[in-house]
C-alpha positions, 0 to 999 in steps of 0.5 A, spaced: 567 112 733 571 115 729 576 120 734 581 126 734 585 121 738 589 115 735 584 111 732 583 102 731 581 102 724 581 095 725 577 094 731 571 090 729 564 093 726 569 099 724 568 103 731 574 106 732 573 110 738 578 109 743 578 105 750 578 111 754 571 115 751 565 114 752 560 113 746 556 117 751 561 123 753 567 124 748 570 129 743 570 125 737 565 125 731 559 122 733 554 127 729 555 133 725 553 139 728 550 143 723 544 141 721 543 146 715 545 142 708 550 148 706 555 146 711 553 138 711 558 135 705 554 129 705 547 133 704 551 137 699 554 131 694 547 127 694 543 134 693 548 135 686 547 127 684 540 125 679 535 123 683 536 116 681 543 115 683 542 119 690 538 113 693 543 109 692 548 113 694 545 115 701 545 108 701 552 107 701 554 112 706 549 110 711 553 104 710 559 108 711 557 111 717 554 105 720 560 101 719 565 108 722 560 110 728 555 104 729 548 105 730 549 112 734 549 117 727 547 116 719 550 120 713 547 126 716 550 126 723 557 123 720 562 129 720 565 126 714 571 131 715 574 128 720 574 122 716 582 120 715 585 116 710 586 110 717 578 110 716 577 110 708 582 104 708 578 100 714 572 102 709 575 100 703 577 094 706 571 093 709 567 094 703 571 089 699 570 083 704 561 084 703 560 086 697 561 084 689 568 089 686 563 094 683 559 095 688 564 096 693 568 101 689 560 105 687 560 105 695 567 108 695 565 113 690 559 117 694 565 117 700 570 120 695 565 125 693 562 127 701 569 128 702 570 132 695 565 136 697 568 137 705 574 141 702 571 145 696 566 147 703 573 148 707 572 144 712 578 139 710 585 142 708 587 139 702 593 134 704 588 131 708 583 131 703 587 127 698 590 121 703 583 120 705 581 118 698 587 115 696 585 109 695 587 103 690 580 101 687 578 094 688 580 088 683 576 083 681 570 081 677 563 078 678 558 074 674 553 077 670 547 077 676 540 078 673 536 075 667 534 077 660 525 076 659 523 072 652 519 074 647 513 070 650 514 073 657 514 080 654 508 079 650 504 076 657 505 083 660 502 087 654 496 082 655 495 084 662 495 091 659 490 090 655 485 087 659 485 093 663 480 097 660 481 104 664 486 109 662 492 105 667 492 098 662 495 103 656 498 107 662 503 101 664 503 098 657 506 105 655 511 104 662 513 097 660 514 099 653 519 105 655 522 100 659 523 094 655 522 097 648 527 102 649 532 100 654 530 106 659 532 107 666 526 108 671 528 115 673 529 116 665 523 113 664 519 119 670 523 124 667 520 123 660 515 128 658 510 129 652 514 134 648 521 129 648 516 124 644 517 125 636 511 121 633 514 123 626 522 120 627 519 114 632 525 117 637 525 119 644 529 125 646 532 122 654 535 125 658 540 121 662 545 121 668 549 125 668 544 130 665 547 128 659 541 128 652 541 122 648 536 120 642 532 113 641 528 109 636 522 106 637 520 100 633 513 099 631 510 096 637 514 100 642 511 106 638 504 103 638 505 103 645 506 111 646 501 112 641 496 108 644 497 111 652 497 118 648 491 118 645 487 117 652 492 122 655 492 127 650 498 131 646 498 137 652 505 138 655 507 135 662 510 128 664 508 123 659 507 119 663 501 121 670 497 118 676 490 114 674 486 115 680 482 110 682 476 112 677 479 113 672 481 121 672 488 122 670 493 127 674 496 132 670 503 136 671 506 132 675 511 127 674 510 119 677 518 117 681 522 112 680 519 108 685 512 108 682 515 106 675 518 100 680 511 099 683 507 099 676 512 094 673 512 089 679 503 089 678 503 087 671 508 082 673 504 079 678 498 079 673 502 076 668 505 070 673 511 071 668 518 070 673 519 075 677 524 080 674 527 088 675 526 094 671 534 092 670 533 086 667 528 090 661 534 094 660 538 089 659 534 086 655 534 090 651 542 091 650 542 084 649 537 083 644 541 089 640 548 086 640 545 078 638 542 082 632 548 084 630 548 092 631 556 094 634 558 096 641 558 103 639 552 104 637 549 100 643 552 104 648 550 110 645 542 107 645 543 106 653 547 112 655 553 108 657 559 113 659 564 107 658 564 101 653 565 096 658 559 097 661 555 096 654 559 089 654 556 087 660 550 085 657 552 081 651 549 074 651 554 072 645 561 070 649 556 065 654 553 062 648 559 061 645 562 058 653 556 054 653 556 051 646 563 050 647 562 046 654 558 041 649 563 038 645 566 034 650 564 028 655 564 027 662 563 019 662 560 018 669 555 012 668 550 015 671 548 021 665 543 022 661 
């Protein structure tokens, strides 16, 4: 537990409560004592991030609650103003010894950002504050995880589409088209409504994270898609994409989430038998396919919503070509190869 007393932030499994308390009857932080969200800092920072970011980030702090105060409390119990820069240090540390750079700092930010929220509530001094999240970024860099899908797989997923005959075969072909064809995140992907589609122009109008807007193209078989799944749903505004019950009747006026994208995405997969793959993986498909046909860093990272370049690199396949064929030119004779 984390107590007002000296702390042991290196005591095992993050538990920093002193010998002399009980888990059961001390001081220290082992809940919050509010319950309202107004007064509850981590409440209030998942309440202003996109709803595709706040899963993952209430997953980072129940991590970083866990870690601090054991099974006792979650992110809403916490009472991250007591929080002192001992204790983000031990979970920097910690953070760093589980998991791959990028993750350990995104991790490191929702804390960051509960603690921001702390001192514009008032519950923290700013000196306090600003040693608690004076923390030095974790270096270090990891190969590139996940996998492109081919053309052959693509067109697999279209098929067990369109061997659906209701209203959700044109549905999900439309979803994997978004996905596949333009490169959108799942929470981008539930957001879209009829309206942001512009037949004409062939482009979508998105809206990303960061509440940031930005406007993508569509070739003609992503277009076909959108065009196809229309004609079934009709050109009323509302969610772009809706429910299909079982007989075939569509739900109108309320967008799918991000986990029912996942799910239908998931299905067709299994249908298809193709390997398995992530939305991600559509996405950076579709970042690759672009950078391998010669468009420009720039111009990609505005197509996927990127706030920085090097995340856009990230998803260039051409270095590992280059590595691969490069490999090649030289010969291990170990008499056993083939």
């Amino acid at each position: 537990m984390i107590e007002e007393s000296e702390p042991n932030p290196t005591q095992r499994g993050g538990s920093l409560t002193p010998a002399h308390h009980s888990r059961a009857n001390h001081k220290g932080i082992s809940h919050h004592s509010g319950s309202a969200s107004g007064s509850n800092p981590a409440a209030v920072y998942l309440a202003r991030l996109a709803p595709g970011s706040r899963r993952s980030m209430k997953q980072a702090l129940e991590r970083a609650a866990v870690f601090l105060a054991g099974s006792e409390v979650d992110a809403a119990t916490l009472p991250w103003e007591r929080l002192r820069y001992e204790h983000t240090q031990a979970l920097r540390t910690h953070f760093a010894e589980l998991y791959s750079p990028a993750t350990a700092n995104r991790y490191l930010s929702a804390v960051r950002g509960v603690l921001q929220e702390a001192w514009r509530l008032g519950l923290v001094d700013s000196e306090t504050y600003h040693r608690a999240v004076d923390l030095e970024p974790v270096r270090g860099s990891r190969a590139t995880k996940g996998r492109a899908l081919s053309v052959g797989e693509a067109r697999a997923i279209f098929e067990v589409c369109a061997q659906d005959a209701s209203p959700a075969g044109a549905r999900d072909a439309a979803c994997f088209g978004l996905a596949y064809g333009l490169g959108l995140r799942r929470a981008e992907i539930a957001g879209l409504s009829v309206e942001d589609w512009e037949q004409e122009e062939m482009r979508i109008i998105v809206r990303g994270k960061g509440n940031k807007e930005r406007t993508v193209y569509a070739d003609d078989g992503t277009a076909a898609a959108i065009e196809d799944w229309l004609a079934i749903r009709g050109g009323d505004s509302g969610p772009l994409l809706v429910a299909v019950r079982k007989s075939g009747n569509l739900v109108h006026g309320r967008h799918l989430t991000d986990q029912a994208i996942y799910q239908i995405l998931r299905r067709r997969q299994q249908e298809a038998g193709t390997p398995p793959f992530t939305p991600h993986d559509l996405r950076r498909t579709y970042g690759g396919d672009l950078l391998d046909a010669g468009a420009d860093l720039a111009t990609v990272q505005k197509l996927m919503g990127h706030a920085k370049p090097d995340t856009t690199s990230g998803y260039d396949r051409r270095g590992e070509r280059a590595k691969k064929r490069a490999s090649g030119m030289r010969h291990t004779p170990y008499p056993g190869a083939r």
